[in-house]
C-alpha positions as CSV (number, residue, x, y, z in Angstrom):
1,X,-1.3,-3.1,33.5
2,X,-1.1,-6.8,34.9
3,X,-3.4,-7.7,32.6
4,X,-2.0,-6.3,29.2
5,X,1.9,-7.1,30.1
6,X,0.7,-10.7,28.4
7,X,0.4,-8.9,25.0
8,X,3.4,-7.5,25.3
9,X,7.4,-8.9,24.4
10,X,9.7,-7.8,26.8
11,X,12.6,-6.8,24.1
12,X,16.4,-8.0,25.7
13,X,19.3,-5.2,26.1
14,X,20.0,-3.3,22.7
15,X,24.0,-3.4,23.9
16,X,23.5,-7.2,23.6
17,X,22.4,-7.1,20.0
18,X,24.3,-4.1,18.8
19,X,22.2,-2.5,16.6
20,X,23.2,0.4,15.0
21,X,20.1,2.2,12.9
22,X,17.2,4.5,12.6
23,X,13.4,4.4,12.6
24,X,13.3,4.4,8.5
25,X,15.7,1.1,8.2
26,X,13.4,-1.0,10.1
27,X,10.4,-3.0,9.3
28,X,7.7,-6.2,9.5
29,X,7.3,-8.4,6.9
30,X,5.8,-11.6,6.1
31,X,8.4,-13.8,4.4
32,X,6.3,-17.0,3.9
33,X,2.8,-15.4,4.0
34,X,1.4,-18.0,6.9
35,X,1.0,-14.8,9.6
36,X,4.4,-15.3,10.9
37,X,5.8,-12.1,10.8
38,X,10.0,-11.3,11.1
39,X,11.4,-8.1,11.8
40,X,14.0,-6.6,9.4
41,X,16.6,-4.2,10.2
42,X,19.2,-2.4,8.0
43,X,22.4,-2.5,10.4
44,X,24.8,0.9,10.0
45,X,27.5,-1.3,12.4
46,X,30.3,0.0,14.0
47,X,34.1,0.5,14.4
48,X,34.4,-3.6,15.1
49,X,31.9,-4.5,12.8
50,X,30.1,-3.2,9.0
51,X,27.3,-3.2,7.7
52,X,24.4,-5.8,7.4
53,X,20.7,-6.7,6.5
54,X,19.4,-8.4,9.6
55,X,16.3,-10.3,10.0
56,X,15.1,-11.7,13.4
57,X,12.8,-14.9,14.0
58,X,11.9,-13.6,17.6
59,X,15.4,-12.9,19.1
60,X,17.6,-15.4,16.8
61,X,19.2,-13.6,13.8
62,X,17.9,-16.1,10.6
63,X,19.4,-13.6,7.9
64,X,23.2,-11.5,8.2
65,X,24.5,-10.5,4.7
66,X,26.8,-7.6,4.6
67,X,26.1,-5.0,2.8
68,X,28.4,-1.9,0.3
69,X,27.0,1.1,1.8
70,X,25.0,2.8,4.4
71,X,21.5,1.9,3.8
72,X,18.7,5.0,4.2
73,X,15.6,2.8,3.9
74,X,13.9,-0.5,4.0
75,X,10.8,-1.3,3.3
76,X,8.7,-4.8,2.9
77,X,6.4,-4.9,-0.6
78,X,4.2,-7.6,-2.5
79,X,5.1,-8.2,-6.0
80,X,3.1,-11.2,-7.0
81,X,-0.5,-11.7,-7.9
82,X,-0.9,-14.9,-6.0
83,X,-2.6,-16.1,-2.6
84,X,-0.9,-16.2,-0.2
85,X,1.0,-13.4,-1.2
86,X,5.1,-13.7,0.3
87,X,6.5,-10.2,1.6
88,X,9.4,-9.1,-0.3
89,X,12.3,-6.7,0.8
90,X,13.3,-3.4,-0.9
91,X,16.5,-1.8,0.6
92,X,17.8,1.5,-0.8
93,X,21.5,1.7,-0.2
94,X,23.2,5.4,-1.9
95,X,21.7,4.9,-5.8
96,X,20.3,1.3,-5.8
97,X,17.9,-0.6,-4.1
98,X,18.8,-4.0,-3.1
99,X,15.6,-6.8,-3.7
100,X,15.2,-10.0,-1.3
101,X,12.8,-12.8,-1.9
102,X,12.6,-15.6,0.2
103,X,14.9,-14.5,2.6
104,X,17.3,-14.7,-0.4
105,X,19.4,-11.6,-2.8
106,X,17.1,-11.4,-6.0
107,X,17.8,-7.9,-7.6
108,X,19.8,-5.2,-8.0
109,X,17.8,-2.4,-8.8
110,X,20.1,1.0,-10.3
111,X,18.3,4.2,-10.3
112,X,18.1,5.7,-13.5
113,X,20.8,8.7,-14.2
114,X,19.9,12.1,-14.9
115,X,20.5,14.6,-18.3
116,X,24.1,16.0,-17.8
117,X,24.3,19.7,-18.8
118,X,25.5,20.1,-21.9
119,X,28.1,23.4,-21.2
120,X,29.4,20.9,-18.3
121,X,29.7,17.6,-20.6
122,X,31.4,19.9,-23.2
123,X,34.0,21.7,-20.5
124,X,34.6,18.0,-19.2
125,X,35.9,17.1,-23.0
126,X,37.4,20.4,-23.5
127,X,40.1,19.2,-20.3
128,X,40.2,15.8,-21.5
129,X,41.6,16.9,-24.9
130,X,43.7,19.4,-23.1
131,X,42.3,22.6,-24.5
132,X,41.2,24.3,-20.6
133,X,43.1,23.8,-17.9
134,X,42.2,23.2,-14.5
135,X,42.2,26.9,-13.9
136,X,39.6,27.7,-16.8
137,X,37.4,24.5,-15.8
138,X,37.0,25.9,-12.7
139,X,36.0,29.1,-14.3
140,X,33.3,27.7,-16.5
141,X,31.8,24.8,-13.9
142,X,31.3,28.4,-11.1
143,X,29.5,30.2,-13.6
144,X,27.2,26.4,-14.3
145,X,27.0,26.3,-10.2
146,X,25.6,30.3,-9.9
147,X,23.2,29.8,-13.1
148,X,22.1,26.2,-12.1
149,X,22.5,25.3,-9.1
150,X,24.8,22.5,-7.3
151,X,22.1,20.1,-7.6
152,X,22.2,20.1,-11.3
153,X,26.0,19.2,-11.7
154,X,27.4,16.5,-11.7
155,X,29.1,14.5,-8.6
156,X,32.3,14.8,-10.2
157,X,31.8,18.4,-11.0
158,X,31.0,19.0,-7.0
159,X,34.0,16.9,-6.0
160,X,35.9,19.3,-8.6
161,X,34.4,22.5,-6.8
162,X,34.8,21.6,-3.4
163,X,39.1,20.6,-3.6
164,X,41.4,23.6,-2.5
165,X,43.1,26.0,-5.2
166,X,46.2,24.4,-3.7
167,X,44.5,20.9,-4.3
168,X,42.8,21.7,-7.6
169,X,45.2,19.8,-10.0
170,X,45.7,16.7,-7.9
171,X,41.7,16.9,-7.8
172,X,41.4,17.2,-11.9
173,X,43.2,14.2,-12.1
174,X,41.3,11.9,-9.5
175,X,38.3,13.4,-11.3
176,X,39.5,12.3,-14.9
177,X,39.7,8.5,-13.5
178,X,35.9,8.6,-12.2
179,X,32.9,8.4,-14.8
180,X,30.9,11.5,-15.6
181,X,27.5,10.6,-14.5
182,X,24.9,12.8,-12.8
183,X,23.1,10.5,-10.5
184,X,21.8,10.7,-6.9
185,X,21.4,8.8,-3.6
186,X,18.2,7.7,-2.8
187,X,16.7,9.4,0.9
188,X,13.4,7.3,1.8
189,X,11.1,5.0,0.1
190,X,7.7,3.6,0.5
191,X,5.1,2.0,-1.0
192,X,1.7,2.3,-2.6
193,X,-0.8,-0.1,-3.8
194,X,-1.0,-0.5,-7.9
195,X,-4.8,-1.2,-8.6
196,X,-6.1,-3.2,-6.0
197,X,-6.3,-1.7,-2.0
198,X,-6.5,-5.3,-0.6
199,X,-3.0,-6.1,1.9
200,X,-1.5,-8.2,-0.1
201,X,-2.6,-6.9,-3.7
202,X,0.9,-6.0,-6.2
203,X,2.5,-2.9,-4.7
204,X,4.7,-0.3,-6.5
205,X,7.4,1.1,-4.9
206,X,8.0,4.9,-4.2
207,X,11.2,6.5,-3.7
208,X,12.8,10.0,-3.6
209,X,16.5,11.5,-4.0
210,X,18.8,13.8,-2.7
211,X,18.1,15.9,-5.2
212,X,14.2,16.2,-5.7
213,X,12.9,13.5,-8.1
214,X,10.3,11.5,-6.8
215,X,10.0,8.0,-8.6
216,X,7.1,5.1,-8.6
217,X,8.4,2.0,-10.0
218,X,7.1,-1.6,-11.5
219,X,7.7,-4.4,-8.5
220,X,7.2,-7.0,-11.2
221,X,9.4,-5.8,-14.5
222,X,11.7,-3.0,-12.4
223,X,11.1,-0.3,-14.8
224,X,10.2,3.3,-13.9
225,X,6.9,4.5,-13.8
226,X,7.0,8.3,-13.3
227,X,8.9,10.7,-11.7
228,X,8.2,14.2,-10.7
229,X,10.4,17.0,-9.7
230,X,10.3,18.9,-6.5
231,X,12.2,21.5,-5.2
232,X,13.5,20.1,-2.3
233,X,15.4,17.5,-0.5
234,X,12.6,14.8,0.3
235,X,13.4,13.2,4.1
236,X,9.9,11.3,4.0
237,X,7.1,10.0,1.5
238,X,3.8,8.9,2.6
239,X,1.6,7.2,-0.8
240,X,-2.5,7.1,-0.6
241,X,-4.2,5.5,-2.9
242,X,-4.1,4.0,-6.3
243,X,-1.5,4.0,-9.0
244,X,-3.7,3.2,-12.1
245,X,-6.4,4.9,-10.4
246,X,-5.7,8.1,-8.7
247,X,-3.1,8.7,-6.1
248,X,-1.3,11.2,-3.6
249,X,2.1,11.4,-2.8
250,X,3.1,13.8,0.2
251,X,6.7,14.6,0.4
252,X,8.3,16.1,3.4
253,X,11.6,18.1,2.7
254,X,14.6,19.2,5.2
255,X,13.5,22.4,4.6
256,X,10.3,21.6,6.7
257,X,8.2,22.1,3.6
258,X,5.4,19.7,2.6
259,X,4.4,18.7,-1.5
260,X,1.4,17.0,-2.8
261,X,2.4,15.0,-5.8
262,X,-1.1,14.2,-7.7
263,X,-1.3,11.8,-10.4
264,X,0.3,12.7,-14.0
265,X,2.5,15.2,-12.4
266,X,6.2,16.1,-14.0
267,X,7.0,18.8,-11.1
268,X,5.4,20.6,-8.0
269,X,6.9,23.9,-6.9
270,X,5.1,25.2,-4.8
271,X,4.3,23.4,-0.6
272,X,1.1,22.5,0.1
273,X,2.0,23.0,3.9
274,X,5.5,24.9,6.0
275,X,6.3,24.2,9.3
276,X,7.8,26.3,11.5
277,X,10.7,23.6,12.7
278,X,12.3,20.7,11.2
279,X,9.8,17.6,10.8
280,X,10.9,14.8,12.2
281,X,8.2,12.5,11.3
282,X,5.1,12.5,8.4
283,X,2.4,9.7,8.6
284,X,-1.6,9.2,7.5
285,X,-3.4,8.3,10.2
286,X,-7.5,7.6,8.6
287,X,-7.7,10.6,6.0
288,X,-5.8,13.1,8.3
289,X,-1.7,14.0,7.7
290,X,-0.1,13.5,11.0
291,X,3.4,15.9,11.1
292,X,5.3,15.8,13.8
293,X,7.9,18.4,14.9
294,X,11.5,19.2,16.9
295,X,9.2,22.0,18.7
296,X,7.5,19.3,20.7
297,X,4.2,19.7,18.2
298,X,2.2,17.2,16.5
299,X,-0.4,18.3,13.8
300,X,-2.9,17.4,12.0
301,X,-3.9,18.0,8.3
302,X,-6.3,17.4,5.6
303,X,-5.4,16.1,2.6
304,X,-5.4,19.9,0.9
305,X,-2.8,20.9,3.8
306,X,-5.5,22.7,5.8
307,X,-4.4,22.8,9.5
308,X,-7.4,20.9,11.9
309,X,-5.7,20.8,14.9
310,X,-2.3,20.9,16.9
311,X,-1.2,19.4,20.1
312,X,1.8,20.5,22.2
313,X,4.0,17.7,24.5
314,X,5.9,18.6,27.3
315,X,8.2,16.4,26.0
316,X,10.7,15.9,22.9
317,X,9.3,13.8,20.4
318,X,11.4,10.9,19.1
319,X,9.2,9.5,16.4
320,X,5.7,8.7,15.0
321,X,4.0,5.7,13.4
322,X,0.8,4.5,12.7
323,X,-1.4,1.5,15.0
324,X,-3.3,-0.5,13.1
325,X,-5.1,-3.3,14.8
326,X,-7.6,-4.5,12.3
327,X,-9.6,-7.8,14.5
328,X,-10.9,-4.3,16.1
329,X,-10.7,-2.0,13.4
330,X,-8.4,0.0,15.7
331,X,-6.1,3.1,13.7
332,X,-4.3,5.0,16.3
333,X,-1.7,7.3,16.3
334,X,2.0,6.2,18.6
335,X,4.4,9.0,19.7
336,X,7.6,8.1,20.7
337,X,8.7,10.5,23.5
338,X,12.0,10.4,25.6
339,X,11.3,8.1,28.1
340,X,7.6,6.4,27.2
341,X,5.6,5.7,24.1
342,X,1.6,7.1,23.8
């Protein structure tokens, strides 16, 4: 142990840096492409202080912006077909994702909206030229909910739903001030490799929303890609291999449901692979699917969901990631436990 502590950075008290986040608003990334590597956190702050984009040069904070809302994922990308290829930051924050290059604010990217129904649009006018009342809207947009789900409305139709009969006219009217748009927050992102499997070849970037449309867009012009539908809440993405080539993209749901999305695919309804509890953590380690679960389980699939083998802890499982350690052509597998890391 004597002889490894060298390798090792003793990190200082987490109280001292207040840092407020979670596993998926963390990351590495090479800013200057010279091997001098900075760690990047999305911030959720506190009561005494919001919410920030922090990157760290060893223990000094080099980059503090503040940032709008809660971010749910951060993740480092190359977009530019030079050597050395520069890192660049992707930071979903509710329905955008916020670009940095060199360290610097270079893009707002706004996810595109989604089709409105066309009974809800039309009830919507109907109130704004006063022919329904709030009674009668609510009427119409219940029967919408039951047929289509509340997935398919709009945010201001959900906001409409969700008020009090007591509250319901004071609700209409807040309503009537916000825009009728049906778009959702983004839930994780990653990132797969367009048509080269180099490390620093052009990347695209993956992301999923609340409300089960998986996206790949362009890191160069910004512009969607695809999209595919699946019926689920996606909590985490893993991409494998190439977007102009072939490609899989395995989605994770709260529902502790696994999809394959395949390449040319508009929707996937049906899991490749259910768990038995909640999945708390989805990574590729070599060619196998590595899912780990709140039951104290860690399995291990091939790439058609096929169970190859399972492993039970003794302890509660905090989080997984992948050990890469390429002098050595090391992959390994790290588990997160309650007190110690394996």
């Amino acid at each position: 142990m004597n002889e490894c502590s060298s390798c090792w950075v003793q990190t200082p008290n987490t109280a001292n840096l207040r840092l407020n986040t979670i596993q998926s608003c963390v990351c590495l990334a090479d800013f200057h492409a010279n091997g001098d590597y900075k760690l990047a956190i999305g911030d959720f702050g506190t009561e005494k202080y919001g919410i920030r984009l922090k990157i760290f040069k060893g223990f000094q904070v080099i980059v503090d912006n503040s940032l709008n809302d809660l971010p749910s994922a951060l993740i480092s990308f190359n977009s530019e077909n030079v050597k050395p290829n520069p890192s660049s930051l992707a930071l979903a924050c509710d329905t955008t994702i916020l670009i940095y290059k060199n360290l610097k604010p270079f893009y707002k990217f706004a996810i595109p909206s989604l089709e409105i129904n066309k009974d809800e649009a039309e009830a919507w006018r109907q109130v704004e030229a006063g022919l329904i009342n709030a009674a009668q809207l609510h009427t119409v947009l219940m029967e919408l909910l039951h047929k289509l789900g509340i997935m398919e409305l709009t945010t201001r139709s959900q906001k409409f739903l969700s008020s009090k009969e007591t509250d319901r006219e004071k609700t209409l009217e807040q309503c009537l001030n916000s825009e009728l748009i049906h778009q959702s927050t983004i839930t994780c992102m990653t990132t797969m490799k367009r048509s080269s499997s180099e490390v620093t070849a052009i990347d695209c970037i993956v992301y999923a929303t609340e409300y089960g449309y998986v996206y790949c867009i362009d890191t160069q012009a910004f512009t969607v890609l695809s999209k595919c539908k699946i019926p689920g809440v996606p909590v985490f993405l893993h991409a494998a291999g190439l977007y102009d080539v072939d490609y899989r993209i395995f989605v994770s749901t709260r529902d502790a449901e696994i999809f394959k999305i395949k390449r040319d695919m508009k929707s996937v309804s049906d899991p490749i692979i259910t768990m038995t509890a909640d999945i708390i953590g989805m990574i590729r380690v070599g060619k196998q699917l590595v899912v780990a679960c709140t039951d104290k389980t860690i399995s291990f699939f091939a790439a058609n969901g096929k169970c190859q083998n399972k492993i039970k802890l003794n302890e509660t499982i905090r989080s997984i990631d992948t050990l890469i350690y390429e002098p050595r052509q090391y992959i390994a597998l790290l588990v997160a436990l309650e007190r110690e890391v394996i």
